[in-house]
Residue, then its C-alpha position, 0 to 999 in steps of 0.5 A: x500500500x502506498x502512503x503520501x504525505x505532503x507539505x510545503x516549506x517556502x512556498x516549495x511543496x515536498x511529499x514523502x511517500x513510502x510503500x512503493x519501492x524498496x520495500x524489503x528494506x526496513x525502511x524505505x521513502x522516496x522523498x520528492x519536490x519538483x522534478x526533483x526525487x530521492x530514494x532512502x532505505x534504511x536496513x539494521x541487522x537483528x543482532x550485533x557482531x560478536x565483540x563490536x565495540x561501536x555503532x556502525x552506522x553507515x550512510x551512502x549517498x549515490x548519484x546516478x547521472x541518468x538523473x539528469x539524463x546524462x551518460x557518465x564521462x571517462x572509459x567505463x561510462x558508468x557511475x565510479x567511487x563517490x565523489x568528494x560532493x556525494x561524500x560531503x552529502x553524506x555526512x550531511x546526512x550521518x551527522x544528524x541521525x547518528x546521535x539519535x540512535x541509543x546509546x549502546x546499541x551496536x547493529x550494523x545500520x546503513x542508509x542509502x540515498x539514492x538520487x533518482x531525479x534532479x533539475x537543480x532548482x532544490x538542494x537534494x541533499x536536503x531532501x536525502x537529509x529527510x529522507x533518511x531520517x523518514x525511512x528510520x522513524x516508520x522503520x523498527x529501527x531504534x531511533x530517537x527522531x524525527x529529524x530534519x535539514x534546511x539550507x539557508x540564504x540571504x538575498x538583500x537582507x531576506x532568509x530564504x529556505x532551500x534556495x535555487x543556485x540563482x538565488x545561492x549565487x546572490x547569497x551572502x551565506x550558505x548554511x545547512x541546519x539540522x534538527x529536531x523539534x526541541x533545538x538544533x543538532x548540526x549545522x554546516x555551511x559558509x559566509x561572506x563576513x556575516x556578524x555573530x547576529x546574523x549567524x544566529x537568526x539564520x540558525x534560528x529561521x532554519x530551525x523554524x523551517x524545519x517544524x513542517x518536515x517534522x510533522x509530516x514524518x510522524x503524519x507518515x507513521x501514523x498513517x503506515x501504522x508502522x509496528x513498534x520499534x526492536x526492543x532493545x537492552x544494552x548490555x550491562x555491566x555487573x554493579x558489583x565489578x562496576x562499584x569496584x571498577x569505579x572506586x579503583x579507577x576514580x583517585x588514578x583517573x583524577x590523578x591523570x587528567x592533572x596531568x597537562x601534557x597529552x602523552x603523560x595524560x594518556x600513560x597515567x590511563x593506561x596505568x590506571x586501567x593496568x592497575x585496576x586489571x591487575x586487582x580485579x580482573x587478572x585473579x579471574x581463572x574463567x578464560x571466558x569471564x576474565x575476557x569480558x571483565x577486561x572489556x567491560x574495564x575498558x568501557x568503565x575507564x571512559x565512563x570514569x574519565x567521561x565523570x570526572x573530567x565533566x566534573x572538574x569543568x562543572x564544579x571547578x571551573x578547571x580544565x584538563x591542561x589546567x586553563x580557564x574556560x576562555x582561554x586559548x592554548x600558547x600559539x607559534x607560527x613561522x612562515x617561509x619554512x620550505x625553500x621550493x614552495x611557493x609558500x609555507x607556513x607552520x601553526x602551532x597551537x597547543x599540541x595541534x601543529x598544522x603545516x601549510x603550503x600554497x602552491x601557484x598555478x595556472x589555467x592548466x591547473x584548475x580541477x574539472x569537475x563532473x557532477x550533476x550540476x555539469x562540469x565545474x571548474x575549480x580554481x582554488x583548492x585546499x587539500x588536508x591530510x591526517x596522517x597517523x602519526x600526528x596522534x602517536x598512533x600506526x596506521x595504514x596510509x592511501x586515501x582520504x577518508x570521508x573525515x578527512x574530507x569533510x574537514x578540508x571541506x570546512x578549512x576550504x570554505x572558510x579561507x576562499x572567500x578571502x582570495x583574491x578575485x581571478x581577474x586581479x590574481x589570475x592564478x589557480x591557487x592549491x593549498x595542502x594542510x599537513x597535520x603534524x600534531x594534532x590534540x585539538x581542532x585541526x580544521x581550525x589550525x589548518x585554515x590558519x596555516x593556510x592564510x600563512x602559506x598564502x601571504x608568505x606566497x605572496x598571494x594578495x588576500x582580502x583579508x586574514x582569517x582564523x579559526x577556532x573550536x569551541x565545546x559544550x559540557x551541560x549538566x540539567x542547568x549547569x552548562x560551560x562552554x569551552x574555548x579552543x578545545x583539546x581532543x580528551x574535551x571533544x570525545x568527552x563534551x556535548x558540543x564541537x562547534x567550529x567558527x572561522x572568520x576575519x575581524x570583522x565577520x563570520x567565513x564558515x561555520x560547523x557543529x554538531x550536537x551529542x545530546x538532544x540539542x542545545x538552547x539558542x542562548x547557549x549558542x549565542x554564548x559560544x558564538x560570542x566567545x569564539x569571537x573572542x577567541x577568534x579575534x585573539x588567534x589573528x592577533x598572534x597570526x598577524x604578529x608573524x605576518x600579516x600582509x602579503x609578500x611584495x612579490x611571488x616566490x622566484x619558482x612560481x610562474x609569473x602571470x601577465x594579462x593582456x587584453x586583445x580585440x574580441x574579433x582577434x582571438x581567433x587570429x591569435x589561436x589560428x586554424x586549429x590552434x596552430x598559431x597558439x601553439x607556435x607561440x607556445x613551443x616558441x617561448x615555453x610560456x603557458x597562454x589562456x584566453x577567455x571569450x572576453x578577449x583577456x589573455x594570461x601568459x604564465x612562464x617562470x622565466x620574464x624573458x619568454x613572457x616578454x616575448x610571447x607578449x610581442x609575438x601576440x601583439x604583432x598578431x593583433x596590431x592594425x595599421x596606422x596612417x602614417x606609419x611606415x612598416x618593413x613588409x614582404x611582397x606577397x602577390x604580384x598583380x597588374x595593377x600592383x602588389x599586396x604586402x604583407x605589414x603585419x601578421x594576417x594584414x595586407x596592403x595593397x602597393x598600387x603600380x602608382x606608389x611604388x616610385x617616383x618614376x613612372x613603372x611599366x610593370x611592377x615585376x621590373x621593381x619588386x618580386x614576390x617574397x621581397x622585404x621593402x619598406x612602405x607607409x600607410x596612406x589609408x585605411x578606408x572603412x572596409x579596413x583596405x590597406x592603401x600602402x605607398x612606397x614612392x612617399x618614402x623614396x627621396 
């Protein structure tokens, strides 16, 4: 049986129907607004692996390019790994949903999203976003939702839910915010220097404009008369062994997390759960008992470091590593620390140590990119890396992780809106972030690492911008929000919640929620704070550097524009290129032309530049009365002879013009190839070429 429901958000009307497809996974909608579809599944097995250790929840987000009636590009023509978009969709789609889940329970659960039909005039993720969450609740899935996903714009002043690309492209903010009916639980997303206020009612418009796609959902599942949710028990730990755990653990734990320096900190853990194994765990003779007691000691130690730690904050006002709630860690930062880079910057904060590098490049460089949007080109790039190293840990290198990938996202959209416009910087610009240390945000340290690169580079940026990370710990009433927090206040909070910007405005934004949600006044409260500490990190950054380098670095290429005639491109490029490519080969340079008639010329060296300048310019220059050229004599006619002045431009020599003296027959003075010398007589308006030889002659 098919079931529909349907509402509208923004004048945009959205239906979810279940019933139709997919219908032996546990859940399963298509969500639809326009021509626009989507289809969500969500299936969790019965029983979780023997010894899992965590939820794993897994969420793909596919896009089929038939979609947009397309044949995929490249060899196989066929749909291929997800691209970093359809990753970042899908973490838009993880966040929200997985804290929803009750604690414990550890069932392999995936969720697919599968994009049937789109035409670009809604944001599908958004759709995917409800979806999954729709396709959870009707399910029997434990899940603590409904939940839901806006994105927000502002075009001259006014919110806009779920805009078209037109309307995102006059936006002053892109921000996605997810939620449920009692407050916010994620929020991703980018702006253009918005103030702290601003950030707030745009969070606080897209919450209200969840409040429809909420109801629908339990519409849905009344009307689907979906069964009871699984029942479900985590497992328990014996009181008794807990007690004993606990008051074991409690002065070892308190006496590691006095410890300030990570590495010390995490010893005196392991010593702690050592000993704590070693009175209650190691006398055990049942193989079997004595192997879960060892588990379950590992659980207890978090849940006693998760205590205590909170409680220090709570009741003292005492973090970990000894500072107060506002304080940031001590910074370092140092620049042009690579000799070949184009440039280098190194940011230290805490024992989170970030290195950025800028490389320069040209047209050639940028990204194509092939989505269901069409092909995009990109000119600036930042590319992050988390290596395991950088936590003291082993690990497998290859590729980039979907966490990595959503944190280079972020480190990206808060550092591009302050490159420079390509017309006045017409470089493609790639910035790789090398996290080195990490105990603390290092998307954050990563977007301060790459403005140093970037200045140090020379590259002539609008403004400078930092960012920091900001913690939740709440108790019922009892809430303290954290300034630049270690990793231990991360794993152990309520809230990470990052803040990138400049002086004077907010760039990008990103947080998620452990617990159901987060009051709006706690939000202001931590949106004000991280401008504190925002305005704190730039100050220290600026100390270092803070304007560009006059001048590029000697190994990057240098990039002149020139400007042409539009109805000369096709000279310059030449009956299949070939004209474009002499130059190319004669010089070495690297040539873009774009269909306004501006043409870069990329070369390290300035003398190839210079030349290729000249070549191009002789290409397009046109006669001048008056002027006097060196020509060769082309063809040979009756009436006279047609030289050649400049590339592609001939004149006509008529048989009066060429001397003094009466000619009989051109032949008896010139012969085609000669060099000779003439002056321009006129150039009428059909762009004729009357040349004299004889007005030079003595």
């Amino acid at each position: 049986m098919i079931t529909t429901v349907t509402t509208s958000v923004a004048g945009q009307q959205i239906k979810i129907e279940t019933g139709r497809m997919a219908k032996q996974a546990d859940g399963s909608v298509v969500v639809t607004s326009g021509n626009n579809m989507v289809l969500v599944t969500a299936v969790s097995a019965k029983q979780a692996k023997p010894d899992q250790g965590y939820f794993p929840l897994m969420v793909e987000y596919i896009e089929k390019f038939y979609a947009v009636g397309k044949i995929p590009g490249g060899y196989f023509k066929r749909e291929g790994k997800p691209s970093t978009e359809s990753v970042l969709s899908a973490r838009i789609i993880d966040r929200p949903i997985r804290p929803l889940f009750p604690e414990g329970y550890l069932n392999d659960t995936q969720v697919v999203a599968s994009v049937l039909s789109s035409d670009g005039a809604f944001p599908i993720d958004i759709l995917a976003s409800l979806g999954a969450s729709a396709a959870l609740h009707i399910s029997d899935i434990p899940f603590f939702g409904p939940t839901a996903a806006c994105q927000v714009a502002r075009v001259d002043g006014q919110f806009i839910a779920n805009p078209n690309q037109e309307q995102l492209a006059k936006s002053d903010m892109d921000i996605i915010v997810s939620g449920t009916k009692n407050g916010l639980l994620m929020v991703e997303g980018e702006a253009q220097f918005i103030t702290e206020a601003d950030a707030l009612a745009a969070l606080k418009f897209g919450h209200q404009s969840l409040m429809p796609l909420l109801q629908i959902q339990d519409e849905l599942r009344e009307k689907t008369g979906s069964k009871a949710k699984r029942s479900f028990t985590a497992a328990k730990i014996d009181s008794d062994f807990r007690q004993s755990a606990e008051s074991t653990l409690q002065p070892l734990i308190e006496k590691a997390l006095s410890l300030r320096v990570k590495q010390d900190r995490y010893a005196s853990f392991d010593e702690a759960k050592a000993a704590a194994k070693e009175k209650l765990v190691a006398t055990i003779t049942d193989d079997k008992l004595r192997s879960q007691r060892d588990k379950e000691l590992s659980a207890i130690v978090e849940d006693v470091k998760y205590k205590v730690a909170r409680a220090m904050i709570l009741d003292k006002g005492a973090r970990i590593d000894g500072r107060d709630l506002k304080t940031v860690r001590p910074i370092s930062c140092e620049v042009g620390i690579l000799p070949r880079a184009h440039g280098s910057g190194l940011f230290t904060r805490g024992e989170t140590q970030c290195l950025g590098t800028a490389t320069l490049g040209t047209a050639d460089d940028e990204q194509n990119i092939e989505s269901l949007r069409g092909q995009l080109k990109k000119k600036f790039l930042l590319h992050y890396n988390f290596p395991p190293f950088s936590v003291g840990e082993v690990g497998r290198f290859g590729g980039q992780g979907r966490r990595e990938i959503g944190h280079g996202n972020l480190a990206e959209r808060a550092v591009k809106s302050i490159i420079p416009d390509h017309v006045d910087f017409p470089y493609t610009i790639r910035i790789v972030g090398e996290v080195l240390e990490s105990n603390g945000s290092s998307s954050m340290g990563t977007v301060c690492a790459a403005v140093l690169s970037m200045l140090d580079a020379g590259v002539k940026l609008k403004h400078n911008v930092a960012g920091i990370a900001m913690g939740l710990i709440k108790e019922g009433d009892r809430v303290a929000v954290l300034s630049d927090i270690l990793g231990d206040e991360d794993h152990l909070g309520d809230m990470d919640f990052k803040v990138a910007g400049t002086a004077t405005g907010i760039t990008a934004l990103q947080m998620d929620i452990k617990i159901d949600s987060v009051s709006f006044q706690v939000m202001e409260t931590a949106l004000n704070q991280a401008r504190d500490g925002r305005l704190h990190i730039l100050a220290e950054m600026e100390k270092v550097m803070k304007n560009p380098r006059g001048q590029i670095s000697e190994f990057a290429p240098r990039i002149v524009t020139i400007k042409i005639k539009v109805d000369k491109i096709r000279e310059v490029i030449g009956s299949g290129g070939k004209v474009i490519r002499g130059i190319t080969e004669q010089t070495g340079v690297k040539i873009e032309i774009q269909d306004d008639g501006t043409i870069n010329i990329a070369s390290a060296d300035p003398e190839a530049v210079k030349k290729a300048i000249a070549i191009i310019e002789g290409i397009c220059a046109e006669a001048e009365v008056g002027k006097t050229y060196s020509g060769k004599v082309m063809k040979i006619a009756e009436f006279g002879a047609f030289v050649e002045i400049l590339p592609n431009t001939q004149g006509l020599l008529h048989i009066s013009e060429i001397a003094n003296e009466r000619v009989r027959q051109v032949t008896d003075v010139l012969k085609e190839g000669e060099m000779i010398d003439v002056k321009v007589l006129e150039v009428d308006r059909a762009g004729r070429i009357k040349l004299s030889r004889k007005a030079l002659l003595q």
